[in-house]
C-alpha positions in Angstrom: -15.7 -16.8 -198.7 -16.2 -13.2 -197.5 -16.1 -14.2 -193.9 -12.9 -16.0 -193.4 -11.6 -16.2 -189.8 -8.7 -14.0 -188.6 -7.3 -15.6 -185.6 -5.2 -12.0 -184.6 -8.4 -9.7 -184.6 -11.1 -12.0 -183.0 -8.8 -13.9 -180.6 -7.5 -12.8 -177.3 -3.9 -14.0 -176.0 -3.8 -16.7 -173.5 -1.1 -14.7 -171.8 -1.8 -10.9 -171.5 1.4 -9.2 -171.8 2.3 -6.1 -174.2 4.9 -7.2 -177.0 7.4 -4.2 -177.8 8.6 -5.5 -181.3 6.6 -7.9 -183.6 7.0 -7.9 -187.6 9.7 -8.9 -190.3 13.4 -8.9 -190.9 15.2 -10.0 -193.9 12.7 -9.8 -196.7 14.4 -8.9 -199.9 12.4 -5.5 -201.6 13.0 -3.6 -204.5 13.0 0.2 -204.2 14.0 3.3 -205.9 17.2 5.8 -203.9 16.4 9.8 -204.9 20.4 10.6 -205.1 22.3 14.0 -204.3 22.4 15.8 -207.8 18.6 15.5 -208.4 19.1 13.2 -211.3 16.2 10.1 -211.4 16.2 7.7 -208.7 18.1 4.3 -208.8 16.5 1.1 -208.2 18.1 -0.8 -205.7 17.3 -3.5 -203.7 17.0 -3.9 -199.4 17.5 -6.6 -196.6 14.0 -5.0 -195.4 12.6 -5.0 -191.5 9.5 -3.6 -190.1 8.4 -3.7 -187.2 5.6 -2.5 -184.1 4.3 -3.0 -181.2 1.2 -4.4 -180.1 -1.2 -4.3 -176.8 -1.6 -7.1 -174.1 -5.3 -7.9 -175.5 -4.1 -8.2 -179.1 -3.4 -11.6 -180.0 -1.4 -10.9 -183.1 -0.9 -8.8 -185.9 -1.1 -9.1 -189.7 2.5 -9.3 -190.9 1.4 -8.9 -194.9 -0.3 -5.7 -193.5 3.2 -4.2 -193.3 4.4 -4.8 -196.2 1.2 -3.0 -197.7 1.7 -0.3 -195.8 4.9 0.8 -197.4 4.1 -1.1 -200.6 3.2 2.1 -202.4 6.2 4.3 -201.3 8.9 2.0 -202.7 9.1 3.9 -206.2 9.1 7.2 -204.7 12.7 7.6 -204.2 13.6 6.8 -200.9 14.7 9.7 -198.6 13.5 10.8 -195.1 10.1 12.2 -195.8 9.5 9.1 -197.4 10.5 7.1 -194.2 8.1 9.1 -192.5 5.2 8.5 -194.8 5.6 4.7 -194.1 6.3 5.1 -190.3 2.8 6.8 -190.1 1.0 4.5 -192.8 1.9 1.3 -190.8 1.1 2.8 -187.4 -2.4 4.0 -188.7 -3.1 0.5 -190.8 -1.7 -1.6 -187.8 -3.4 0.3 -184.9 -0.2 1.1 -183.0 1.7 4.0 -181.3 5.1 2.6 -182.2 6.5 1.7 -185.7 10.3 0.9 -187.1 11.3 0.5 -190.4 15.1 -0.1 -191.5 16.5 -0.5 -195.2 20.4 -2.7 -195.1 21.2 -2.1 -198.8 25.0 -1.4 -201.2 24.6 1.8 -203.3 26.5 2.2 -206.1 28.6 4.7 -207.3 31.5 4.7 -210.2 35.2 5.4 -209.0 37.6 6.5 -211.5 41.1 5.3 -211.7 44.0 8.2 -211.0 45.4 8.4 -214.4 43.8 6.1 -216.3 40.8 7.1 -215.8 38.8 4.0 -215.6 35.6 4.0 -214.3 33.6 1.2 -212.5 31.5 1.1 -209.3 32.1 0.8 -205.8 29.2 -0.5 -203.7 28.8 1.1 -200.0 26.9 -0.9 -197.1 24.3 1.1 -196.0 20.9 1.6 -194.2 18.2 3.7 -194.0 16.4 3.3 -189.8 13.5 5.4 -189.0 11.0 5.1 -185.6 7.8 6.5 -184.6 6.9 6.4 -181.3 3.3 8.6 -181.0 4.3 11.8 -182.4 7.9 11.7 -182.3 10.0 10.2 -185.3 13.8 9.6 -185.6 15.9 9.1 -188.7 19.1 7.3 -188.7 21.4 6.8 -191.7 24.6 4.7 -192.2 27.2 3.6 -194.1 30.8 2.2 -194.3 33.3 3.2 -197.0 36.8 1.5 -197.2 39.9 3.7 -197.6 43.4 2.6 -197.6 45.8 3.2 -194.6 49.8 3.0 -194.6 51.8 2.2 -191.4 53.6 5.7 -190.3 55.9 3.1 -187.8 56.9 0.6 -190.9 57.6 4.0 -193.1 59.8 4.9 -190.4 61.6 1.8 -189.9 61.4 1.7 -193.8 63.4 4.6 -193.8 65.9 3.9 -191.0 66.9 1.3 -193.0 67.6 3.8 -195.9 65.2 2.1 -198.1 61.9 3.4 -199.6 59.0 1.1 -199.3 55.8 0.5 -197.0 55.9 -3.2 -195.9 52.7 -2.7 -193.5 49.4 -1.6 -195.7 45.7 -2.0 -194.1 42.6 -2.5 -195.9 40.7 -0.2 -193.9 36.9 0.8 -193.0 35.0 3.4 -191.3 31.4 3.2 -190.5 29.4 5.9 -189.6 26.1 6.2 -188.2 24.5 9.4 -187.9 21.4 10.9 -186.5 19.5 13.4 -188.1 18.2 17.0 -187.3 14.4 16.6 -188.7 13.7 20.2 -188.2 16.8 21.3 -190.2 16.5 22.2 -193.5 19.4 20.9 -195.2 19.0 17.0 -196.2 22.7 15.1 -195.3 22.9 12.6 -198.3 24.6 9.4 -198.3 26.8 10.9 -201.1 28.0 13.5 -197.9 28.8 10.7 -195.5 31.1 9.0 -198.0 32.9 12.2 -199.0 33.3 12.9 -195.5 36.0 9.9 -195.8 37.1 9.9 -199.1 37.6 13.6 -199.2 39.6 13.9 -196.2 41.7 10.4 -196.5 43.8 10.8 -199.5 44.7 6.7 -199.8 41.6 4.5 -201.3 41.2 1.7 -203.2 40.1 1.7 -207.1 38.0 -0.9 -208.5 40.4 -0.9 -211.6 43.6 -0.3 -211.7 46.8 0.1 -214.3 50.6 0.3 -213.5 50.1 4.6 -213.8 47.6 4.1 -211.4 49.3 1.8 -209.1 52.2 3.9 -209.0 50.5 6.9 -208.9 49.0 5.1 -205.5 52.2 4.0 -204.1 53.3 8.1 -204.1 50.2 9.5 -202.7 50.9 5.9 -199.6 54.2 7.5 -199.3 53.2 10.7 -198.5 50.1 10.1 -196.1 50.5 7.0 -193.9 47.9 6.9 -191.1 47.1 5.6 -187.8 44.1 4.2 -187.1 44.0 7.4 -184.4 44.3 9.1 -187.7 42.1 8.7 -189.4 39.1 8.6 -186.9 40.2 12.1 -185.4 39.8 13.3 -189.1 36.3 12.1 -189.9 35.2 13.1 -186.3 36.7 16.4 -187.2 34.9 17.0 -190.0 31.6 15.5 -189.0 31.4 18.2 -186.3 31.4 20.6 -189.2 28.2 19.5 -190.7 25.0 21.1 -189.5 22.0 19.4 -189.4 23.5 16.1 -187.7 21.9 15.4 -183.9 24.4 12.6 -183.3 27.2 11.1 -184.8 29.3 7.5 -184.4 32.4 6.3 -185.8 33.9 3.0 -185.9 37.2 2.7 -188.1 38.7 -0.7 -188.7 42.4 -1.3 -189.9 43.0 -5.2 -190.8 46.5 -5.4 -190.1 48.9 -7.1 -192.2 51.7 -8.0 -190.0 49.9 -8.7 -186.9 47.0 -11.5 -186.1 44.6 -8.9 -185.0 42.7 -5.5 -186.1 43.6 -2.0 -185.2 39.9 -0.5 -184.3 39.2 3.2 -183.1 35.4 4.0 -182.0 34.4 7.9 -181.5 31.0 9.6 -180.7 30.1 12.7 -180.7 28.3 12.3 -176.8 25.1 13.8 -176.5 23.2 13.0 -173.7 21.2 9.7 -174.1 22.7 9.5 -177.6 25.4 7.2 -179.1 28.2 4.8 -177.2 30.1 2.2 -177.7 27.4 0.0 -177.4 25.4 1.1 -180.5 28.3 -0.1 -183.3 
């Protein structure tokens, strides 16, 4: 049994042409997240894709091969240089100049009520997208958070009225992608991007919630309403603060209460050949 056939090493194409992506998407993998305050890495678990490329007079490739070749970093703590340990151990075990790897997983992390001080956690959509191509690597990060937004207009009209209330509120959501600086020593965490948001847009949503809290939420609403214009001037503002960051894109979404449609606002930070409206 040691000489079992293998159709993608000993079999040439019938049609010689060089495939530019060839692997897996959406296998499920369980991996461990090294997290901002140095304390032990969470297990989590990713909507997994890996990809290469492969030559004209390669019929195939082993697709279990990939897997193996990250198999061994998953409990590492997963983080940039661990990214790049898997974008070189799939290149050198499939033979290729070109490897991808992305991670779509929710992190955790525990929100605490106003006043009452409740805590329970808030999963964030994120991923983790690295390439090699030869010698050159790229690292991009992501995640959306959802904030709250409340209409300036209906406070105004609320007020013209001579009555206090907000009849137009917005489940909102931004997500940012972000490029990083590999050569800069400071390590952007995911922890960052969300803080980016969450620090700077004083209305979000709480898991749990009592009457304190609620009104507690209703007077910080009164005080900050928000355009969608708002808020994605504020997070582009203060992602042009961070150092470390090649390229930056922001997509906020407001889903309107009143109307039938969204209010949306992209921004980019526009770098030659980097992000546009196209990438979100």
């Amino acid at each position: 049994m040691k000489n079992l056939p293998d159709v993608q090493e000993h079999q040439s194409p019938k049609y010689p042409i060089i495939i530019k992506k060839v692997g897996i998407e959406n296998f499920k993998l369980p991996f461990h997240l090294k997290l901002r305050d140095n304390s032990e890495p969470i297990q989590l678990f990713a909507e997994t894709s890996i990809m290469t490329n492969i030559s004209e007079n390669k019929k195939g490739i082993s697709m279990s091969r990939l897997l193996l070749s990250i198999k061994d970093y998953l409990n590492e703590g997963l983080c940039w240089d661990t990214i790049k340990k898997c974008l070189d151990n799939i290149a050198i075990n499939i033979e290729t100049d070109y490897s991808y790897l992305k991670f779509d997983f929710d992190f955790p992390i525990l929100k605490k009520s106003p006043l009452s001080e409740n805590m329970f956690p808030i999963f964030y959509s994120c991923y983790f997208e690295g390439f090699k191509r030869k010698e050159k690597y790229q690292f991009n990060q992501s995640v959306t958070v959802q904030y709250s937004s409340y209409c300036p207009c209906s406070a105004a009209l609320a007020k013209e009225l001579e009555i206090q209330g907000f009849p137009h509120a917005q489940r909102s959501f931004a997500k940012i992608i972000l490029t990083m600086d590999l050569m800069h020593k400071k390590q952007i965490w995911l922890e960052d991007i969300i803080d980016i948001v969450l620090g700077n847009i004083k209305t979000q949503p709480y898991p749990i919630i009592k009457r304190i809290d609620e009104q507690e939420i209703s007077r910080i609403a009164s005080e900050n309403p928000i355009f969608v214009e708002d808020a994605i001037r504020i997070i582009s503002h203060n992602l042009e603060k961070i150092e470390g960051i090649n390229d930056w894109i922001v997509k906020c979404v407001h889903e309107e209460s009143i109307h039938t449609h969204d209010a949306i606002a992209v921004n980019w930070k526009g770098v030659d050949n980097g992000f546009n409206v196209k990438s979100i």
